[in-house]
PyMOL Python script that loads the backbone (N, CA, C, O; Angstrom):
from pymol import cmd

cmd.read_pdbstr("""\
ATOM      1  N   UNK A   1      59.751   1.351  51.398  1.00  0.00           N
ATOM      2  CA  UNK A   1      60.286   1.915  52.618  1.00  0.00           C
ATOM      3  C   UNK A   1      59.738   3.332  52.804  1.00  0.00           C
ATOM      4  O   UNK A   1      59.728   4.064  51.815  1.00  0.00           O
ATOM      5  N   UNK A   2      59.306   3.766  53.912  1.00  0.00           N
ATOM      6  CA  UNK A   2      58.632   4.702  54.577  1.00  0.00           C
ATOM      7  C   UNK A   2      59.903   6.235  54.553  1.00  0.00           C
ATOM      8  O   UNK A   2      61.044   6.073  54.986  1.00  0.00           O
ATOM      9  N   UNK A   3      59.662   6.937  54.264  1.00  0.00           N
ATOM     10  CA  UNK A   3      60.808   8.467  54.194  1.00  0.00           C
ATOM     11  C   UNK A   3      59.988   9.576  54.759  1.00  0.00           C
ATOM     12  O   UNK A   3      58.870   9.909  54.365  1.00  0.00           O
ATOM     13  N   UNK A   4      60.726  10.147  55.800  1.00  0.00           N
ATOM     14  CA  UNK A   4      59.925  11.380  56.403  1.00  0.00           C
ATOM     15  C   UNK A   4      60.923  12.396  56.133  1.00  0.00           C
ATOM     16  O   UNK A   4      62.118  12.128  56.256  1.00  0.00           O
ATOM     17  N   UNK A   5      60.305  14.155  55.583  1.00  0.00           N
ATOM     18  CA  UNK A   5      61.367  14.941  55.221  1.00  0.00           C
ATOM     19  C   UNK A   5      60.914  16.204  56.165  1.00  0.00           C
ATOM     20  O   UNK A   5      60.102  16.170  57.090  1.00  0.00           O
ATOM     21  N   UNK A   6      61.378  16.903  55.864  1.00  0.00           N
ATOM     22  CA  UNK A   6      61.274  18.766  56.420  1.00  0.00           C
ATOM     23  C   UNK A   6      61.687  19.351  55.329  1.00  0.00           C
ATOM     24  O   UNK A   6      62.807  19.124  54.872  1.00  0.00           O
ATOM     25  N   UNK A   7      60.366  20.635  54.467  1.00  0.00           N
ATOM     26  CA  UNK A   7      60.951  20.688  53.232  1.00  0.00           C
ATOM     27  C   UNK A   7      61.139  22.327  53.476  1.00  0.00           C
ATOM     28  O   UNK A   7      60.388  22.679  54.387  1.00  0.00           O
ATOM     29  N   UNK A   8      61.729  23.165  53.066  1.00  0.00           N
ATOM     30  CA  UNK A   8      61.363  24.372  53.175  1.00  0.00           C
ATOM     31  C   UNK A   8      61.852  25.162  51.747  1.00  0.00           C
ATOM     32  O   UNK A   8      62.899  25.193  51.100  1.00  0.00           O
ATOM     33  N   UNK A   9      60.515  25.777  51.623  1.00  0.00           N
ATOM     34  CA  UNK A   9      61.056  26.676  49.923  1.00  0.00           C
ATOM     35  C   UNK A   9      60.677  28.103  49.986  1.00  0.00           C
ATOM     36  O   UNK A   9      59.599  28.618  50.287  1.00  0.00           O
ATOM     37  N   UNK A  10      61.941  28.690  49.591  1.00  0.00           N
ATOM     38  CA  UNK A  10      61.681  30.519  49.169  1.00  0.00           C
ATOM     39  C   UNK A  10      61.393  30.623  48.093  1.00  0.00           C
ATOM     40  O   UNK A  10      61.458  29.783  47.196  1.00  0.00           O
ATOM     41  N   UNK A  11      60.961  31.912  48.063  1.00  0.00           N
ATOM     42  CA  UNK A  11      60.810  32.748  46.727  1.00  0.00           C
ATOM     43  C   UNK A  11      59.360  33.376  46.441  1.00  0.00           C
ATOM     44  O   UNK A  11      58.829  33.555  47.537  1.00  0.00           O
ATOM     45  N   UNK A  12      58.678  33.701  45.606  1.00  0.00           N
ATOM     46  CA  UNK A  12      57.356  33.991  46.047  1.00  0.00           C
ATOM     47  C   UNK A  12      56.335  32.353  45.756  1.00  0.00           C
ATOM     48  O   UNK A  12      56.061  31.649  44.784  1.00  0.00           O
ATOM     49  N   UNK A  13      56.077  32.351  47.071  1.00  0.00           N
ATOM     50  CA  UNK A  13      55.443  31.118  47.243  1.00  0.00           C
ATOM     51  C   UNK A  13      54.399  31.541  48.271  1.00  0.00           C
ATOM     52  O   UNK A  13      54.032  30.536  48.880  1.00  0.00           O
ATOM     53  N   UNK A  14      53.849  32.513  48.651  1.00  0.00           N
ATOM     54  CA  UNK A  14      52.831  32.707  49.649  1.00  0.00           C
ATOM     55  C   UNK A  14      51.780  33.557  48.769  1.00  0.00           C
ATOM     56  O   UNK A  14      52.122  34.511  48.071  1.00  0.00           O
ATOM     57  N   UNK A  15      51.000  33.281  48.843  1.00  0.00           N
ATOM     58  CA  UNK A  15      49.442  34.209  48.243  1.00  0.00           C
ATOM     59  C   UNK A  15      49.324  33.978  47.002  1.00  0.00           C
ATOM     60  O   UNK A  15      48.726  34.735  46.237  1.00  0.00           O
ATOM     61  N   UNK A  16      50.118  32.449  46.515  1.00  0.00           N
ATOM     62  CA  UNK A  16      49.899  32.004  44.957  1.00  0.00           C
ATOM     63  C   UNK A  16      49.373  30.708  45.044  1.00  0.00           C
ATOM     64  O   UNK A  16      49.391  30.059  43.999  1.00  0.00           O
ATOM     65  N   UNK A  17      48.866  30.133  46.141  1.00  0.00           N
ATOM     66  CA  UNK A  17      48.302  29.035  46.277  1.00  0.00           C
ATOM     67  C   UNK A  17      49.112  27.940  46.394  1.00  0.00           C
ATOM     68  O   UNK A  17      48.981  26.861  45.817  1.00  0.00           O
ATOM     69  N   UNK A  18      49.924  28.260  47.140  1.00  0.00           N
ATOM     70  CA  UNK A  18      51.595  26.904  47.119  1.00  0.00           C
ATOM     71  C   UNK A  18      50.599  25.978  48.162  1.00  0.00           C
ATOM     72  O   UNK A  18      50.361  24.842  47.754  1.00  0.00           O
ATOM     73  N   UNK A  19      50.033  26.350  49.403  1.00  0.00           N
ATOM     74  CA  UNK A  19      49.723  25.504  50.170  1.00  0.00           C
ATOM     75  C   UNK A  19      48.836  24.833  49.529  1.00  0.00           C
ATOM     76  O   UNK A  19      48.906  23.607  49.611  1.00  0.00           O
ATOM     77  N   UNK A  20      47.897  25.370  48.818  1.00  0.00           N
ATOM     78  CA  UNK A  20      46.544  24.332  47.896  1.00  0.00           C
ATOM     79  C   UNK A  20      47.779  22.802  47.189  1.00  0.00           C
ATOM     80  O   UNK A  20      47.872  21.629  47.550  1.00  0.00           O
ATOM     81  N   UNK A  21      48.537  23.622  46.068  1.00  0.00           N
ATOM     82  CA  UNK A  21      49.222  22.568  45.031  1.00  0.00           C
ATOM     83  C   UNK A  21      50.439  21.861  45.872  1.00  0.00           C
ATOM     84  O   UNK A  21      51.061  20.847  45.558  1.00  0.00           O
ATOM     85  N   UNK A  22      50.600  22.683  47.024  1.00  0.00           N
ATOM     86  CA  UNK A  22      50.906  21.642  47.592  1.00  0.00           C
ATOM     87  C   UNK A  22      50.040  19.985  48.734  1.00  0.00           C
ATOM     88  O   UNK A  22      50.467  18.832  48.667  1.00  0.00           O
ATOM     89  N   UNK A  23      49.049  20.365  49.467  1.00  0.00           N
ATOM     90  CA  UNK A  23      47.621  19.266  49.308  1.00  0.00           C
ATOM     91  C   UNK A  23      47.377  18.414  48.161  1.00  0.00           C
ATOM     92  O   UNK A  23      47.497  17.199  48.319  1.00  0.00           O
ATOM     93  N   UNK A  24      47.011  18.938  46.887  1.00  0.00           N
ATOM     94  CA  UNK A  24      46.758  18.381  46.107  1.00  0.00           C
ATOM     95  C   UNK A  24      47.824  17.542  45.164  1.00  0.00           C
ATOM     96  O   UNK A  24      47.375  16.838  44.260  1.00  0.00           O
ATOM     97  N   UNK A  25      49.254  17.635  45.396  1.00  0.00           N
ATOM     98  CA  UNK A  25      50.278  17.003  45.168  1.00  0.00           C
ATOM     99  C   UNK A  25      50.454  15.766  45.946  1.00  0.00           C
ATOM    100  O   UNK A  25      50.860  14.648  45.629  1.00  0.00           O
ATOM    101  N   UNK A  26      50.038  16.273  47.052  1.00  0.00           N
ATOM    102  CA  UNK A  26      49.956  15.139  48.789  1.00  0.00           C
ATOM    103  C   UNK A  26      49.462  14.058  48.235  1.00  0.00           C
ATOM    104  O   UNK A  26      50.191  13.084  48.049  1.00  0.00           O
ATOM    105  N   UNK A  27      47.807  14.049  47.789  1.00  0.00           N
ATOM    106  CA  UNK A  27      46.477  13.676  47.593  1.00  0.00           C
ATOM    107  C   UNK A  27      47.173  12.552  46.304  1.00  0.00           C
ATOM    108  O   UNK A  27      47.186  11.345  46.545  1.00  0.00           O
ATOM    109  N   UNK A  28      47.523  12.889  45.454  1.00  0.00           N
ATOM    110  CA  UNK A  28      47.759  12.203  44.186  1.00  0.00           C
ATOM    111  C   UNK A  28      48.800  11.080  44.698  1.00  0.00           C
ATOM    112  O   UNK A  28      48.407   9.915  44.760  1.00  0.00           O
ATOM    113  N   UNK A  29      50.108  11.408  45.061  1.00  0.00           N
ATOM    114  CA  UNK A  29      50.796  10.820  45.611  1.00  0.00           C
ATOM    115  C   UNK A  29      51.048  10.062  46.729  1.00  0.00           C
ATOM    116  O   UNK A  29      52.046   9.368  46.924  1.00  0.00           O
ATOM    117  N   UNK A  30      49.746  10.282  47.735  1.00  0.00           N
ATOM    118  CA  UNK A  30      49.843   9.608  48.618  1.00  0.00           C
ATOM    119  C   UNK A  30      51.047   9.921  49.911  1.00  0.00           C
ATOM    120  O   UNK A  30      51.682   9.137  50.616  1.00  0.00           O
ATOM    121  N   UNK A  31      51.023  11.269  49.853  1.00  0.00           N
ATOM    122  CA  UNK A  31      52.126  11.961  50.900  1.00  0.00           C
ATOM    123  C   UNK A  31      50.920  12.184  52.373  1.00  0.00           C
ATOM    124  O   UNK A  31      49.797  12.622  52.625  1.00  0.00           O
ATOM    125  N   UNK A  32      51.692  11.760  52.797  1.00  0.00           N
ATOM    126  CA  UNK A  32      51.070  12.494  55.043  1.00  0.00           C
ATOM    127  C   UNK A  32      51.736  13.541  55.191  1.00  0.00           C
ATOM    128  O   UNK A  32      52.759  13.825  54.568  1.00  0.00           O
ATOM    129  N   UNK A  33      51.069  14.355  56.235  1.00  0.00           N
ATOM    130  CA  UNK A  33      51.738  15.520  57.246  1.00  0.00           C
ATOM    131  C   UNK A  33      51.417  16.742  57.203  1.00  0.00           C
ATOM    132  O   UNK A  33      50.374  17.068  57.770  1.00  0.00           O
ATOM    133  N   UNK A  34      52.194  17.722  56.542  1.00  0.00           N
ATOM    134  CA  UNK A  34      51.381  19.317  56.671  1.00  0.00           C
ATOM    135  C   UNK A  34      52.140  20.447  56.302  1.00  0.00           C
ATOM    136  O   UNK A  34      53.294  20.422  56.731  1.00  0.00           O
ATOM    137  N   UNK A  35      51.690  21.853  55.340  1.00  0.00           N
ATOM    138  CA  UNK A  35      51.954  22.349  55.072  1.00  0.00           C
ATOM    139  C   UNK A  35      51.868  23.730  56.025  1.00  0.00           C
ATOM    140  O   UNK A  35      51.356  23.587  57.135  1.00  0.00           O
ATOM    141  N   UNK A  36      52.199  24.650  55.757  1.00  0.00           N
ATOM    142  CA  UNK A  36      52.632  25.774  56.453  1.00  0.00           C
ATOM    143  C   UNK A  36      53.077  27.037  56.058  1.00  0.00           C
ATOM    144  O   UNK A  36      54.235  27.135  55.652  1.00  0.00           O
ATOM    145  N   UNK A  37      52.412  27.941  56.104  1.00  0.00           N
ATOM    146  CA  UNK A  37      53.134  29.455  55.603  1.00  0.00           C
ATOM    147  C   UNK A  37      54.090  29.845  56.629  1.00  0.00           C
ATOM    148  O   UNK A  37      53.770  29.471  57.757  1.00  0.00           O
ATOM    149  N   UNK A  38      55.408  30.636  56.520  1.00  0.00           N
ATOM    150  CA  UNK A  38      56.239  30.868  57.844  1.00  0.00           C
ATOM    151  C   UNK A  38      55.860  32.756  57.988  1.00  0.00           C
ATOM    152  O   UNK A  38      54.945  33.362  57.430  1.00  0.00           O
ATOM    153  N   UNK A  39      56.779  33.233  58.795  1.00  0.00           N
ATOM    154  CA  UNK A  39      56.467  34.416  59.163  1.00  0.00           C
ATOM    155  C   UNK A  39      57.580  35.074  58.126  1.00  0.00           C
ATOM    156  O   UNK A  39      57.547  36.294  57.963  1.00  0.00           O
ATOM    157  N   UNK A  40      58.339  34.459  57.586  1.00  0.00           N
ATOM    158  CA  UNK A  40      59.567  34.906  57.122  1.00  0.00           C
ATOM    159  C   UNK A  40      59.320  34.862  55.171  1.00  0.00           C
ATOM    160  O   UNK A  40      60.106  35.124  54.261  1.00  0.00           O
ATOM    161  N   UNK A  41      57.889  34.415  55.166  1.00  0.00           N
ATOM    162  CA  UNK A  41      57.569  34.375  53.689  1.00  0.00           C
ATOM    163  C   UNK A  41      58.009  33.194  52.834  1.00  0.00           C
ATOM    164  O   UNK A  41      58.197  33.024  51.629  1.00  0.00           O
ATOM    165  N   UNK A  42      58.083  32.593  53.716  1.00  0.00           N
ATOM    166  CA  UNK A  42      58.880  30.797  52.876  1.00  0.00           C
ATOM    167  C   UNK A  42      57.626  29.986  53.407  1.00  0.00           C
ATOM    168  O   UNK A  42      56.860  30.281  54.324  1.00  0.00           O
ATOM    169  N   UNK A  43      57.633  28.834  52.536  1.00  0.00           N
ATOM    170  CA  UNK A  43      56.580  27.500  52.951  1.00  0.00           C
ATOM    171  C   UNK A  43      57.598  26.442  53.945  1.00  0.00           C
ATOM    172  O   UNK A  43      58.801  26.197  53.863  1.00  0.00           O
ATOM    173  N   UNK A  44      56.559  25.960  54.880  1.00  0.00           N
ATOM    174  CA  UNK A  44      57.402  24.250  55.725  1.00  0.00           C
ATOM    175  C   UNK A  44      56.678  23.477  55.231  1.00  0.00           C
ATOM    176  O   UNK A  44      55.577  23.937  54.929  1.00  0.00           O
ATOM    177  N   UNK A  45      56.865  22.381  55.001  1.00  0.00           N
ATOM    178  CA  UNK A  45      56.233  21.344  54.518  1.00  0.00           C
ATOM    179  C   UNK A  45      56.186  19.900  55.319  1.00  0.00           C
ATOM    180  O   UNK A  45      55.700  19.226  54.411  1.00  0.00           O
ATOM    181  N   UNK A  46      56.281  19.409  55.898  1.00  0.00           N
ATOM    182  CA  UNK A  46      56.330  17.885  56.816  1.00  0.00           C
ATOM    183  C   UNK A  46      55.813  17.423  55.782  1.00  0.00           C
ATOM    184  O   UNK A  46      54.817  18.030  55.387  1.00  0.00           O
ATOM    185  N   UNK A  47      56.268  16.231  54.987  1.00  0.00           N
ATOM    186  CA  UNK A  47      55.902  15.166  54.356  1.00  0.00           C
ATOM    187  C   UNK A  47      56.430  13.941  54.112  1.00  0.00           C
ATOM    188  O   UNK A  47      57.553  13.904  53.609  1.00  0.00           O
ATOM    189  N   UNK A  48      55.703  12.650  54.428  1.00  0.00           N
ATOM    190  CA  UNK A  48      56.144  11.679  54.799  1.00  0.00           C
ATOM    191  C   UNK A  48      55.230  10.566  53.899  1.00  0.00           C
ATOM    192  O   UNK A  48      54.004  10.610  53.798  1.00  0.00           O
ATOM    193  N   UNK A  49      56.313   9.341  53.135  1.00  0.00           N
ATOM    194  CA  UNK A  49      56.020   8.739  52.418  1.00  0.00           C
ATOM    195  C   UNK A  49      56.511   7.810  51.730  1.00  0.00           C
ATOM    196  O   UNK A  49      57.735   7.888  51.834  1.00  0.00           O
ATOM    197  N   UNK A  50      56.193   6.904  51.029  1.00  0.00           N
ATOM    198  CA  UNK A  50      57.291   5.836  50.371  1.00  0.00           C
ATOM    199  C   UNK A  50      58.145   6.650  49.629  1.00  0.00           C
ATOM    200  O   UNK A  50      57.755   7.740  49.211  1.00  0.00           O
ATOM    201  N   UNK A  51      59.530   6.135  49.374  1.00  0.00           N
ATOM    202  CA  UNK A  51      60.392   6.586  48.935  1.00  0.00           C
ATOM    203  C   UNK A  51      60.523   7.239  47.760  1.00  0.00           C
ATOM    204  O   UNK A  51      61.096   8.322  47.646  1.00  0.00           O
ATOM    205  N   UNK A  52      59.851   6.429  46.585  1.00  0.00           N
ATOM    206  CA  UNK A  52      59.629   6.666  45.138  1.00  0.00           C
ATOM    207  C   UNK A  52      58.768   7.493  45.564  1.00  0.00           C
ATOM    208  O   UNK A  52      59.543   8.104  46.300  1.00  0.00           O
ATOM    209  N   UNK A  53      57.368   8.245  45.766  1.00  0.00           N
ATOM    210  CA  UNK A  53      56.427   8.609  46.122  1.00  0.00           C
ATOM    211  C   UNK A  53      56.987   9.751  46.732  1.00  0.00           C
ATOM    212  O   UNK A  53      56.781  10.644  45.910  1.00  0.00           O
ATOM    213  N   UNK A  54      57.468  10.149  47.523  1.00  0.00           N
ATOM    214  CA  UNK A  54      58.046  10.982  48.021  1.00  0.00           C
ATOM    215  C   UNK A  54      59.369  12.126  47.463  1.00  0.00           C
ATOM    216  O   UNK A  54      59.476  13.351  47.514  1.00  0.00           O
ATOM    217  N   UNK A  55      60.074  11.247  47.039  1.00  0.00           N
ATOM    218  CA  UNK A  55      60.646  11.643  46.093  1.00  0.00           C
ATOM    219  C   UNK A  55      60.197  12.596  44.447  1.00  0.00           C
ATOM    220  O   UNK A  55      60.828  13.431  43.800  1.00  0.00           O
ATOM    221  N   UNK A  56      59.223  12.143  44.308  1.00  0.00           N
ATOM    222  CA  UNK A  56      58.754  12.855  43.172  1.00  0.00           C
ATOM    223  C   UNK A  56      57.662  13.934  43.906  1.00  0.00           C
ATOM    224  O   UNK A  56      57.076  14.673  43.115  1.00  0.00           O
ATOM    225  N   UNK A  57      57.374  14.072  45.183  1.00  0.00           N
ATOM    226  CA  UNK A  57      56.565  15.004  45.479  1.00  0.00           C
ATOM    227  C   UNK A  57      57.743  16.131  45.696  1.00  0.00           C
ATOM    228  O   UNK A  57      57.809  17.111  44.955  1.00  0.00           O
ATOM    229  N   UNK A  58      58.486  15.953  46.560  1.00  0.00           N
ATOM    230  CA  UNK A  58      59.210  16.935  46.424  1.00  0.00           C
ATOM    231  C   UNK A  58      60.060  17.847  44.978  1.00  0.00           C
ATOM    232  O   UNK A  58      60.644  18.929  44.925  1.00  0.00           O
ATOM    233  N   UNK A  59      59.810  16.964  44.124  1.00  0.00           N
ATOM    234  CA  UNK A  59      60.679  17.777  42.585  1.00  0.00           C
ATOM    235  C   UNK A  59      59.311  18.544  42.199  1.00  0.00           C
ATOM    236  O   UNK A  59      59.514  19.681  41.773  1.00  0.00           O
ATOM    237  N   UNK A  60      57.603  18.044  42.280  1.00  0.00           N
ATOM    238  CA  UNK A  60      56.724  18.691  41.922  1.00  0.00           C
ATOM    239  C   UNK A  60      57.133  20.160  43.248  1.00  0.00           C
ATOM    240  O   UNK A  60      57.240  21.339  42.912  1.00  0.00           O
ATOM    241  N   UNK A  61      57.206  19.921  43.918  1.00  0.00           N
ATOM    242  CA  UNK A  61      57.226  21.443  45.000  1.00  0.00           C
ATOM    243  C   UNK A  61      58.733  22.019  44.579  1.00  0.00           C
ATOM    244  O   UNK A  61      58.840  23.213  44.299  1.00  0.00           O
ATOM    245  N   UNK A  62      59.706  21.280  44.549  1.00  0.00           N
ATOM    246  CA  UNK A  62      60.704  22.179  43.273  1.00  0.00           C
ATOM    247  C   UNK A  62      60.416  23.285  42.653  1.00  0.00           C
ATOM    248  O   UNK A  62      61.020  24.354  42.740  1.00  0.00           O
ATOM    249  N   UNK A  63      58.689  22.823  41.474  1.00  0.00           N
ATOM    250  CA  UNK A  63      58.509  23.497  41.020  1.00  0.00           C
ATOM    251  C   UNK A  63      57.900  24.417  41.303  1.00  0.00           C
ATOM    252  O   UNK A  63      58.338  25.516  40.962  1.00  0.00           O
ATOM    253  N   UNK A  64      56.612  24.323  42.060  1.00  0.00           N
ATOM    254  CA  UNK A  64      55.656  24.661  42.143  1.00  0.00           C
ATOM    255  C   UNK A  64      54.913  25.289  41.137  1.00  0.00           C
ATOM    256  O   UNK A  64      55.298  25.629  40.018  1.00  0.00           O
ATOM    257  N   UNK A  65      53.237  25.471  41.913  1.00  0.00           N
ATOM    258  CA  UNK A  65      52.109  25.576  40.796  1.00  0.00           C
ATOM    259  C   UNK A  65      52.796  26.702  39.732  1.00  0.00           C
ATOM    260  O   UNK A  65      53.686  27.447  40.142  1.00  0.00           O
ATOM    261  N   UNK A  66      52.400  26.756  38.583  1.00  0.00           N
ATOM    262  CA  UNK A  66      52.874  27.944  37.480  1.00  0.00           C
ATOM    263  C   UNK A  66      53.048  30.104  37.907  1.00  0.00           C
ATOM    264  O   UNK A  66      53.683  31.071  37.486  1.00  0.00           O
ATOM    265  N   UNK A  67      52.046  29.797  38.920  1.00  0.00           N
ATOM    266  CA  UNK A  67      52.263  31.261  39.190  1.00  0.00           C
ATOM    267  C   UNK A  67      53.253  31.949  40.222  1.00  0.00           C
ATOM    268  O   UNK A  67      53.390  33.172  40.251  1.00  0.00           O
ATOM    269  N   UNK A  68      53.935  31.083  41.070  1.00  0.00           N
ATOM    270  CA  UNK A  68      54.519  31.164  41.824  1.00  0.00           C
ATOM    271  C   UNK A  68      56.369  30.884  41.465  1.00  0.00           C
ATOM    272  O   UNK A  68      56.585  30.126  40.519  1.00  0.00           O
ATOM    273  N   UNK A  69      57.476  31.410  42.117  1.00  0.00           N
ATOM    274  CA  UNK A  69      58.174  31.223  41.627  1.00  0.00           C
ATOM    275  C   UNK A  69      59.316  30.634  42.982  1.00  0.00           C
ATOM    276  O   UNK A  69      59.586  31.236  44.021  1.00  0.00           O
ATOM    277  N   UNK A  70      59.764  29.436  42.574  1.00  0.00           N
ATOM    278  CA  UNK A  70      60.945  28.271  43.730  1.00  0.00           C
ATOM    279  C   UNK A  70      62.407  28.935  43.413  1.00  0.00           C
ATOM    280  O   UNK A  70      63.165  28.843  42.447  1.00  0.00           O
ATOM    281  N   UNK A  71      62.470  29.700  44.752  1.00  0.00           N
ATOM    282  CA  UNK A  71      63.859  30.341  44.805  1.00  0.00           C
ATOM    283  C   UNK A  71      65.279  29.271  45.127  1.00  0.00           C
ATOM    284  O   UNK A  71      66.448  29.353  44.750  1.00  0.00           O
ATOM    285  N   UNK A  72      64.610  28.341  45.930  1.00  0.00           N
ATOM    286  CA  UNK A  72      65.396  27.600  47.021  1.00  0.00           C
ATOM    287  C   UNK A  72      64.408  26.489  47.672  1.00  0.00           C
ATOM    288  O   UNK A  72      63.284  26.822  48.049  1.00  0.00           O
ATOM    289  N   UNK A  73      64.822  25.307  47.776  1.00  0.00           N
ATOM    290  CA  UNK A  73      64.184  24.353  48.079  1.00  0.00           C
ATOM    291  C   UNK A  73      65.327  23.022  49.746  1.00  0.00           C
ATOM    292  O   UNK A  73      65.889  21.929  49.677  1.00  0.00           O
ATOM    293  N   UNK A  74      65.214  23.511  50.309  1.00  0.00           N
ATOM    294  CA  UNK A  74      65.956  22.978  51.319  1.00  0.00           C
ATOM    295  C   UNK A  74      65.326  21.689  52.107  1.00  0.00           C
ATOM    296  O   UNK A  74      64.704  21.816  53.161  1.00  0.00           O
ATOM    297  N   UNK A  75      65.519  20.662  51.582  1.00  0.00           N
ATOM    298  CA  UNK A  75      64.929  19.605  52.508  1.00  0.00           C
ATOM    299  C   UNK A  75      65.790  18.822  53.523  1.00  0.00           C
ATOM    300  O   UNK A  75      66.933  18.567  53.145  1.00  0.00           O
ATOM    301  N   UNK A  76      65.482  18.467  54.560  1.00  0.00           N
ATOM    302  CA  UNK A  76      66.132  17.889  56.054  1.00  0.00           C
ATOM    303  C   UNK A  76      65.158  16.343  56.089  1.00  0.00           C
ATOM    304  O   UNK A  76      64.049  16.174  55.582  1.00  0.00           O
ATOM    305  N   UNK A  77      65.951  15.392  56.821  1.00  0.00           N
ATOM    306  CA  UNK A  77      65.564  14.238  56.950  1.00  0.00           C
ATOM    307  C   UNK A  77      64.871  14.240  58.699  1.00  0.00           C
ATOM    308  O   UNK A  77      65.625  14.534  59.627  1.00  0.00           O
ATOM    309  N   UNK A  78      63.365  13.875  58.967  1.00  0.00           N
ATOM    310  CA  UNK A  78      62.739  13.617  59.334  1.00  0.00           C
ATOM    311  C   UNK A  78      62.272  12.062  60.274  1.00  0.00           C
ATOM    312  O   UNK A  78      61.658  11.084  59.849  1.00  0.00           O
ATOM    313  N   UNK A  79      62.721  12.265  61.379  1.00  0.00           N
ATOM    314  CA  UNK A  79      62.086  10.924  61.865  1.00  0.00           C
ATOM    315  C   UNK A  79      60.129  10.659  61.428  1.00  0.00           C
ATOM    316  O   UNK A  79      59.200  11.449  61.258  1.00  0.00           O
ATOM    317  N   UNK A  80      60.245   9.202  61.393  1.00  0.00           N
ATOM    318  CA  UNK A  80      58.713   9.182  61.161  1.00  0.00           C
ATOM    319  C   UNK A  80      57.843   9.604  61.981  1.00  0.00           C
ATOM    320  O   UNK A  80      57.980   9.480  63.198  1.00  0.00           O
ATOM    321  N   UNK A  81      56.564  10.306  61.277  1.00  0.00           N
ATOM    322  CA  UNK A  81      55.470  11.004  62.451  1.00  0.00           C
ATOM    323  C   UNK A  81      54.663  10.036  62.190  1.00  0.00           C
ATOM    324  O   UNK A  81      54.729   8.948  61.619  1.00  0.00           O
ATOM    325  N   UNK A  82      53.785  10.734  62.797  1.00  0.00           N
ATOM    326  CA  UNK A  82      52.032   9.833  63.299  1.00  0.00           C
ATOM    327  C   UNK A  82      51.219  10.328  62.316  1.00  0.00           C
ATOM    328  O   UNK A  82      50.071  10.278  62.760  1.00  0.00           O
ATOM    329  N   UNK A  83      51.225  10.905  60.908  1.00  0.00           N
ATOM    330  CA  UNK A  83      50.289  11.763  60.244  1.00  0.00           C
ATOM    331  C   UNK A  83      49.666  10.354  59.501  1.00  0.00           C
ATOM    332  O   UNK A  83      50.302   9.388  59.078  1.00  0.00           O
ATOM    333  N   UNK A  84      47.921  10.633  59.495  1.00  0.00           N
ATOM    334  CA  UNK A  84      46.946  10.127  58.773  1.00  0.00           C
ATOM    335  C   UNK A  84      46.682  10.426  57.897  1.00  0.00           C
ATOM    336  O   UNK A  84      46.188   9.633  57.095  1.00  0.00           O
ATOM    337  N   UNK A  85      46.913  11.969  57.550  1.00  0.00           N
ATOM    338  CA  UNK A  85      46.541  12.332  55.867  1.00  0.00           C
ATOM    339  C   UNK A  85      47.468  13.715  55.941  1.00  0.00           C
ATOM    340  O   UNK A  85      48.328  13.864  56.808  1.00  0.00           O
ATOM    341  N   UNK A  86      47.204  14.614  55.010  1.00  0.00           N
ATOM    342  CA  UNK A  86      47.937  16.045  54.394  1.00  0.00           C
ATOM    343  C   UNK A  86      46.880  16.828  54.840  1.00  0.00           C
ATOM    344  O   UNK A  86      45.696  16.561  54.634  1.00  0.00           O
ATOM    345  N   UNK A  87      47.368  17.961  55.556  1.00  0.00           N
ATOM    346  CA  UNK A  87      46.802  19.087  55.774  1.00  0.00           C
ATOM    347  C   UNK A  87      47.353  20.190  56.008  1.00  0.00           C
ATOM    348  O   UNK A  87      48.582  20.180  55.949  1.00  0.00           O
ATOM    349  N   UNK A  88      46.727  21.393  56.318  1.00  0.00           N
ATOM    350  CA  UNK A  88      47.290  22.652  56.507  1.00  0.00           C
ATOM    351  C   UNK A  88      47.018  22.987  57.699  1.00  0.00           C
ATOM    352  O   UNK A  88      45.929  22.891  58.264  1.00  0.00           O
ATOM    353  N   UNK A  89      48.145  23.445  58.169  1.00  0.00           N
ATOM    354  CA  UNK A  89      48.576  24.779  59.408  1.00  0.00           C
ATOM    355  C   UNK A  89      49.004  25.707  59.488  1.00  0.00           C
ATOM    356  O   UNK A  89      50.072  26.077  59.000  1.00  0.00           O
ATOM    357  N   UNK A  90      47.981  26.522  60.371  1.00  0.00           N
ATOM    358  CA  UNK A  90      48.202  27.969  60.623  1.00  0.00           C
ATOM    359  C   UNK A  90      48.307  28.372  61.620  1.00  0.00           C
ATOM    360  O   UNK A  90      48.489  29.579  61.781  1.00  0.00           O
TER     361      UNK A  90
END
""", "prot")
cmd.dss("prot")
cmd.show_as("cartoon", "prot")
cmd.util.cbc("prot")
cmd.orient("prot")
């Protein structure tokens, strides 16, 4: 079964490469949709995916990559989008 989320995480997560490990989390797992730096210093995330699959992408962004640090991780439920693959927006 198909799961679409809205993820959003604080803490220092901008200029440590969250948007890269987050792509490359996408990529492995097989997640759609798109990442995002905000103005407010937090990441958005749109990601959409089988359930199991999805589910474990979001506990990897829990963590995120080692240099960066997950203050807060807030995810919202998502109607399904139209995304073909993972990418970034700016």
């Amino acid at each position: 079964m198909f799961k679409s989320v809205a993820i959003r995480v604080t803490g220092r997560v901008q200029h440590v490469g969250f948007r890269h490990f987050a792509i490359q989390k996408a990529d492995i797992h097989g997640i759609r949709g798109f990442v995002r730096n905000e103005a407010d210093g937090s990441v958005y995330i749109e990601a959409q995916g089988e359930k199991e699959a999805l589910d474990a992408y979001v506990l990897l962004i829990g963590k995120g990559p080692s240099w960066s640090r997950v203050d807060q991780v807030q995810i919202s439920k998502l109607p399904l989008g139209d995304y073909t693959n993972f990418s970034v927006h700016y």
